[in-house]
TINU-600145 format. One record per residue (C-alpha): residue number from 0; x negated, y, z. Coordinates in pm, 1 decimal, decimal comma. Each point is the difference from the previous one (the first is absolute). Layout:
% residues N
<rec resi="NUM" xx="X" yy="Y" zz="Z"/>
...
//
This chain:
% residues 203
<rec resi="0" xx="-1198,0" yy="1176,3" zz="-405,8"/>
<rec resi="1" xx="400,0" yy="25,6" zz="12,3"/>
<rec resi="2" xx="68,7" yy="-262,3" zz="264,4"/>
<rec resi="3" xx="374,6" yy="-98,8" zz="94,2"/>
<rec resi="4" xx="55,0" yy="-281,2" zz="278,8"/>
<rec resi="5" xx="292,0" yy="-136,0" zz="33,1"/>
<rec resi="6" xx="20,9" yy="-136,0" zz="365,3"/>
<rec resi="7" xx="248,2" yy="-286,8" zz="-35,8"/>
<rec resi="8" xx="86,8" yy="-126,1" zz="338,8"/>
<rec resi="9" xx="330,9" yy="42,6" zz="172,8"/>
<rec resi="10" xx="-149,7" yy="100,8" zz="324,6"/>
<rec resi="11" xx="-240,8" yy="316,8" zz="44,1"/>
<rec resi="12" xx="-347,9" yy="-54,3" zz="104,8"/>
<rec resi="13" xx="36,8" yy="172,2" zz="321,7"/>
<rec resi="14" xx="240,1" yy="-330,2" zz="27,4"/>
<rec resi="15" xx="-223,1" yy="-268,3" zz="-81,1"/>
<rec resi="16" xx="3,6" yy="35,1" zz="-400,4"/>
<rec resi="17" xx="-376,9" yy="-154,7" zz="-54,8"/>
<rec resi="18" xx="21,5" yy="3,9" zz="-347,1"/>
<rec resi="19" xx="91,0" yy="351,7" zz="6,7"/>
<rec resi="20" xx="-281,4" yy="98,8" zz="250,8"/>
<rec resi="21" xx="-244,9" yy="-206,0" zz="-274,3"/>
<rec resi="22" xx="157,1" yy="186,8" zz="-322,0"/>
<rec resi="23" xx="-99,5" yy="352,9" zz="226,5"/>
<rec resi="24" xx="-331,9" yy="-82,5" zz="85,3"/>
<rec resi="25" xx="-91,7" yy="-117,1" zz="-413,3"/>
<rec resi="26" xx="160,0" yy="330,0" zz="-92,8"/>
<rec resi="27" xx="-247,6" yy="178,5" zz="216,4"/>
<rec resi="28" xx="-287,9" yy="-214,9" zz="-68,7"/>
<rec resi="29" xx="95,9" yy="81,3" zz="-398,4"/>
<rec resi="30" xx="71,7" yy="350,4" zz="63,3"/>
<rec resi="31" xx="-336,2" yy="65,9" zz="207,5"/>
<rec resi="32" xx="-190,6" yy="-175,2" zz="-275,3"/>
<rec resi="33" xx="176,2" yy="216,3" zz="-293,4"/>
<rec resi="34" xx="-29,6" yy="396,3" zz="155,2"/>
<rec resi="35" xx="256,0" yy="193,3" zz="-146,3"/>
<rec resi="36" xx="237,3" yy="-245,8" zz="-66,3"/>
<rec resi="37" xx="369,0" yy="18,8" zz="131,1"/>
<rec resi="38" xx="232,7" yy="-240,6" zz="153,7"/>
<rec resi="39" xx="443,4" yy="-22,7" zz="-7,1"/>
<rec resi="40" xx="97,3" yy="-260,2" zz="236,1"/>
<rec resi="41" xx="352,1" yy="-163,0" zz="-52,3"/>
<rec resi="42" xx="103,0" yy="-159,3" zz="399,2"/>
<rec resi="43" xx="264,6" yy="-260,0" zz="-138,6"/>
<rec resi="44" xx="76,6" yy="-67,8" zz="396,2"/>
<rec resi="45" xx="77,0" yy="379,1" zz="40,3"/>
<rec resi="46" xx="143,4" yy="83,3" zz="-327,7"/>
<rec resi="47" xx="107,0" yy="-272,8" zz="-145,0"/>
<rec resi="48" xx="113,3" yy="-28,3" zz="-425,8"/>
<rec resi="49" xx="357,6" yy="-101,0" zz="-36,2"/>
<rec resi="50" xx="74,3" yy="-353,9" zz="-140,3"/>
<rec resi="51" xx="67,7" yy="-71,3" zz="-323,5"/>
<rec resi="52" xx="396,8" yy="-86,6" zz="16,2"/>
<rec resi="53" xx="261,1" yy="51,0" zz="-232,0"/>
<rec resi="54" xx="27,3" yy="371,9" zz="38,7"/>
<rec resi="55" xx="-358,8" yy="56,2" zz="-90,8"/>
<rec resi="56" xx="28,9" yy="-221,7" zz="-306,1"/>
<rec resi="57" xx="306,1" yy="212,1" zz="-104,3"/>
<rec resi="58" xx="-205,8" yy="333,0" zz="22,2"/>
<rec resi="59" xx="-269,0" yy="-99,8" zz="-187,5"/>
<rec resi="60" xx="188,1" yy="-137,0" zz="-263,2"/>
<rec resi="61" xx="221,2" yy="310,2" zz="-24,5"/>
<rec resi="62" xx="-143,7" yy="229,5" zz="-259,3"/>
<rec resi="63" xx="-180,6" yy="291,0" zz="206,2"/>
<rec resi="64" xx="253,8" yy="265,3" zz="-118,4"/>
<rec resi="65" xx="309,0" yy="-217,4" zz="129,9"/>
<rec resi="66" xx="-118,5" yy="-75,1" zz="327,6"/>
<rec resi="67" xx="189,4" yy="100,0" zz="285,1"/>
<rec resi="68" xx="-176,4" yy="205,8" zz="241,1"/>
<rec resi="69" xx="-30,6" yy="-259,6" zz="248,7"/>
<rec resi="70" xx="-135,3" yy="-244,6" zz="-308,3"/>
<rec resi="71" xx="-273,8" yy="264,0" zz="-79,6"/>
<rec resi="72" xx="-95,6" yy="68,0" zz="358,2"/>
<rec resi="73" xx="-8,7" yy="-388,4" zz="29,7"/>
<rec resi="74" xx="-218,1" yy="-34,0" zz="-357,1"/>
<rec resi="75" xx="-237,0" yy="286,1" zz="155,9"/>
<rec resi="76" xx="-163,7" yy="-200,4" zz="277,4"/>
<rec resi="77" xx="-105,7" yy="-274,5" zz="-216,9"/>
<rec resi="78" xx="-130,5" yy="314,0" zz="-243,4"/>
<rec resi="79" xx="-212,9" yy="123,0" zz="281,9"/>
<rec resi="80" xx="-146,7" yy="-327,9" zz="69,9"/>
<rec resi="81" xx="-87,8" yy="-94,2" zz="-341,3"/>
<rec resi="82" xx="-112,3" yy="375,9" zz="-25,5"/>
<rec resi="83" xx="-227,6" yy="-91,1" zz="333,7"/>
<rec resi="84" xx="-167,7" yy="-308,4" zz="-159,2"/>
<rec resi="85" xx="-75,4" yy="178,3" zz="-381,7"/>
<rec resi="86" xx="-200,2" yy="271,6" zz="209,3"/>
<rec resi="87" xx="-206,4" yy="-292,2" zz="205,8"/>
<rec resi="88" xx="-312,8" yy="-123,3" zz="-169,9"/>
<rec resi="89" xx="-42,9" yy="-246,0" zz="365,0"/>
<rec resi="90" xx="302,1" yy="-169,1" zz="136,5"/>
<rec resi="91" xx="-39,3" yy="-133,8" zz="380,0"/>
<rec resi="92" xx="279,6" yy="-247,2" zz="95,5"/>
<rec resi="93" xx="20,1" yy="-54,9" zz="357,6"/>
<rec resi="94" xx="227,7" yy="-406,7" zz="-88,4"/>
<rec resi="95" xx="79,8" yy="-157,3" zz="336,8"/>
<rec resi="96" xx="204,0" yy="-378,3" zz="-81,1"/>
<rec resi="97" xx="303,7" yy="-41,2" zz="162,6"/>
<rec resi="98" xx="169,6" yy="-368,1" zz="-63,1"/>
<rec resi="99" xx="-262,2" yy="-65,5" zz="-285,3"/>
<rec resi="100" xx="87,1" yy="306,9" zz="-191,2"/>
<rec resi="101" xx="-35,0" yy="342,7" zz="8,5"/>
<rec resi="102" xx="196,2" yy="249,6" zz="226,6"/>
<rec resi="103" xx="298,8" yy="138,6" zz="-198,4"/>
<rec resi="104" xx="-114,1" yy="333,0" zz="48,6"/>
<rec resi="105" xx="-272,7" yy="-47,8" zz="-252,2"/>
<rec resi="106" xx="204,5" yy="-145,1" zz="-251,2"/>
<rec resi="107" xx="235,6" yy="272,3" zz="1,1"/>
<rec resi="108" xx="-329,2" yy="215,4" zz="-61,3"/>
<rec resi="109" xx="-106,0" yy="-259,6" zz="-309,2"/>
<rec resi="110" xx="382,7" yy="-28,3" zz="-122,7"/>
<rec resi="111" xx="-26,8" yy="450,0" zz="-10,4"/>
<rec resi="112" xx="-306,2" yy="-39,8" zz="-130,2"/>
<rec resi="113" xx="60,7" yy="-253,6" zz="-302,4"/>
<rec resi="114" xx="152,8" yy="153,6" zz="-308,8"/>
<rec resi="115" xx="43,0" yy="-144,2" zz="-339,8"/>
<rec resi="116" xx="-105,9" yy="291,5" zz="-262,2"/>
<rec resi="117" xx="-204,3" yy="223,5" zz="330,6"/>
<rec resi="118" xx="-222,4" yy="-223,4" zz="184,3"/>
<rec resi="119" xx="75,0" yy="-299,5" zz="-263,2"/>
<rec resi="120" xx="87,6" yy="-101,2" zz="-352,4"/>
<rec resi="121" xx="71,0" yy="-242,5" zz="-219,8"/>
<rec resi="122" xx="-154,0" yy="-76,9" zz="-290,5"/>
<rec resi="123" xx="19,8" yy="-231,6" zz="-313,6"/>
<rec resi="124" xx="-363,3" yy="-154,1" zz="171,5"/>
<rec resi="125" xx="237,8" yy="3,9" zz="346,6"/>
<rec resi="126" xx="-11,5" yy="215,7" zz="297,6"/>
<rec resi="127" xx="-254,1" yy="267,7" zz="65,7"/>
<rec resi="128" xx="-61,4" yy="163,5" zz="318,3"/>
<rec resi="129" xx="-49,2" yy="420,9" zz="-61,0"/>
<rec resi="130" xx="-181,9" yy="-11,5" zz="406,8"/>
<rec resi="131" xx="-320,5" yy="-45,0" zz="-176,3"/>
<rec resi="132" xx="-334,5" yy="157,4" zz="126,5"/>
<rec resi="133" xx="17,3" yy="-96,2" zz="413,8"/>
<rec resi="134" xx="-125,7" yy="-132,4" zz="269,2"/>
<rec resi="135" xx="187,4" yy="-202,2" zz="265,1"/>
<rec resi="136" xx="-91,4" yy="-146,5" zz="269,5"/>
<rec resi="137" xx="253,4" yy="-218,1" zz="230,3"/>
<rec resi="138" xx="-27,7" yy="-70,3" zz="356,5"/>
<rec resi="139" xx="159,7" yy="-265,0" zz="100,3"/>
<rec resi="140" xx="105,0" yy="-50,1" zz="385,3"/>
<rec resi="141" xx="144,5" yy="-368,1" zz="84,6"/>
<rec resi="142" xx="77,2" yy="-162,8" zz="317,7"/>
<rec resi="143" xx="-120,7" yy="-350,7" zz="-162,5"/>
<rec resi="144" xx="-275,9" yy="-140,1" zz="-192,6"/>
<rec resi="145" xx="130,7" yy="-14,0" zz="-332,4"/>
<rec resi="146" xx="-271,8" yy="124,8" zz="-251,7"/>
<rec resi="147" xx="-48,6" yy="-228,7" zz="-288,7"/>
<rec resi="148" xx="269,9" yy="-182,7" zz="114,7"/>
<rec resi="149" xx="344,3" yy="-86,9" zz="-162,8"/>
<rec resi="150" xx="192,1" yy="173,6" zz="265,3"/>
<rec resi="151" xx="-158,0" yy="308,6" zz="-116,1"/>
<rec resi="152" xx="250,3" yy="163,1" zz="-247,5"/>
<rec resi="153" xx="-114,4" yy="362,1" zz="20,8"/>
<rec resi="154" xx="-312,3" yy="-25,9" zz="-154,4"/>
<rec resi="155" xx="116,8" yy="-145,5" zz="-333,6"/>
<rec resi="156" xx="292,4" yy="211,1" zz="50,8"/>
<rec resi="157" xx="-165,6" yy="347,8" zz="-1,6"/>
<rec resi="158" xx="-309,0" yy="-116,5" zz="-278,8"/>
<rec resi="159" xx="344,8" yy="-83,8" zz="-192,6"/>
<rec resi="160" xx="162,9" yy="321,5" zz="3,0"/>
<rec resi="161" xx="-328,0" yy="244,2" zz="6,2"/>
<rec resi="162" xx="-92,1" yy="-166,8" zz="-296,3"/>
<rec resi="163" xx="321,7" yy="65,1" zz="-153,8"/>
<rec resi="164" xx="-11,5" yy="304,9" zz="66,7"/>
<rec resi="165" xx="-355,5" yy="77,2" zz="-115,2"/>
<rec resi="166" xx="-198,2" yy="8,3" zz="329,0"/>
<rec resi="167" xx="-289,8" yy="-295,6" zz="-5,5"/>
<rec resi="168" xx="-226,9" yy="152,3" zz="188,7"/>
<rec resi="169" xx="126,8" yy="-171,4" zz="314,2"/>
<rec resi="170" xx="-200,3" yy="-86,6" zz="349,5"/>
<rec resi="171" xx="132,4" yy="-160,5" zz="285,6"/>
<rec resi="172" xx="-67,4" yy="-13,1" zz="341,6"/>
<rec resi="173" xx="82,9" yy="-276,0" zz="284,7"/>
<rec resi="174" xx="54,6" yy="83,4" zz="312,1"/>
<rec resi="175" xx="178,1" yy="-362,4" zz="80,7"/>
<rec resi="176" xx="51,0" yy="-181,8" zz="329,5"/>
<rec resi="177" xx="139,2" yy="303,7" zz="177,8"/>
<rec resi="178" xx="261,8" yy="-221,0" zz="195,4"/>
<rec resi="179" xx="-264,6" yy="-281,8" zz="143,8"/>
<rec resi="180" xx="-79,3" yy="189,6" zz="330,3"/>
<rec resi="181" xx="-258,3" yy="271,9" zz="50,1"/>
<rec resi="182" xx="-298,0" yy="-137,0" zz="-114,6"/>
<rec resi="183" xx="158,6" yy="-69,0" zz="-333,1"/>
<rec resi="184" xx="132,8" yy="320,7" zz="-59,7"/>
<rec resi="185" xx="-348,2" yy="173,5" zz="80,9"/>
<rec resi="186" xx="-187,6" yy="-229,8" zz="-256,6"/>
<rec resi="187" xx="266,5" yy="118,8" zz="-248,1"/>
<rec resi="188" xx="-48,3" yy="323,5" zz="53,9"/>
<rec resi="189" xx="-333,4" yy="6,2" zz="-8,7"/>
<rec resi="190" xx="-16,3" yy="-181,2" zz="-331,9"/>
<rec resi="191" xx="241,3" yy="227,4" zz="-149,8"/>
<rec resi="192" xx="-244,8" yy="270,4" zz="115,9"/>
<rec resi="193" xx="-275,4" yy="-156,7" zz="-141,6"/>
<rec resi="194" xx="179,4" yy="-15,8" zz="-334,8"/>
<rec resi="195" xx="126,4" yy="355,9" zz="-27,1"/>
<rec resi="196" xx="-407,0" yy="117,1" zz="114,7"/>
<rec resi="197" xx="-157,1" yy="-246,2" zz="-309,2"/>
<rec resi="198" xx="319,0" yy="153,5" zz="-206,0"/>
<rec resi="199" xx="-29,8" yy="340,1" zz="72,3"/>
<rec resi="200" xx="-426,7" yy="10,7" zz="-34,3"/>
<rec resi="201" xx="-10,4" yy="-139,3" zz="-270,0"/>
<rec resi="202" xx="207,1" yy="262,8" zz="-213,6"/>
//
């Protein structure tokens, strides 16, 4: 196994990040079921991937031997990350919701990521995704109850672009409620634990 998780919170788990101390302990719980394997993990709280703004736009669409060296340096991040997730065969996404969405620090990582003619195409039959052959599995940390629900927009959000970009092999896992007071948060979490343990056994 090639495993890259991409821990998507803006805080650090020694800071509260829950769905980054979730994404860590399904890594380990895939890793110790699959000896041998290795893991890269990508901290978005501690390094985070630049936005996509104007300047970025600019360097990609400058032809490779015109770019300036601060345009190449710039293009060369979002090489590394799409480098990162062609390696992976697993992807663990550590997806906390902030205001209903996800934190912008993972869609920087999915804007890097997302390249027509790399990790995409298009296609007289449409778009095709070239991220074929994975496994990803989504944990998803939210102060609320909002599973199944129409203020959910991340889960139709990421089976939307995974798919597009070939990965359909998708699980989730809840860890919801985390805000309603202790005992809430501890039947999360032990849900979510109880989900990565059937996950992770039965592969």
């Amino acid at each position: 196994m090639k495993l890259l998780q991409i821990n998507g919170s803006a805080r650090r788990v020694e800071q509260g990040a829950i769905s980054t101390l979730l994404a860590n302990e399904l890594s380990a719980a895939l890793l110790a079921a699959h000896p041998g394997s290795r893991a890269t993990v990508r901290d978005l709280a501690v390094q985070p991937h630049p936005m996509l703004d104007e300047a970025a736009l600019s360097a990609l669409f400058t032809p490779a031997e015109q770019r300036s060296p601060a345009q190449a340096a710039r293009v060369t991040l979002d090489d590394l990350a799409i480098e990162e997730i062609q390696a992976a065969d697993t992807l663990v996404l550590g997806v906390p919701m902030y205001n209903f969405g996800i934190s912008s620090q993972l869609k920087n990582w999915f804007d890097a990521i997302a390249r027509a003619r790399v990790t995409f195409r298009y296609t007289a039959h449409g778009a095709e995704g070239l991220l074929t052959g994975k496994t990803v599995y989504a944990v998803l940390a939210r102060g609320g109850i909002h599973r199944d629900q129409p203020s959910d927009t991340i889960v139709p959000y990421l089976r939307t672009l995974l798919d597009f970009l070939g990965m359909t092999d998708v699980h989730f896992i809840y860890a919801e409620g985390l805000a309603l007071g202790p005992e809430a948060q501890a039947k999360a979490l032990a849900e979510a634990r109880a989900e990565i343990a059937r996950l992770t056994t039965a592969r």
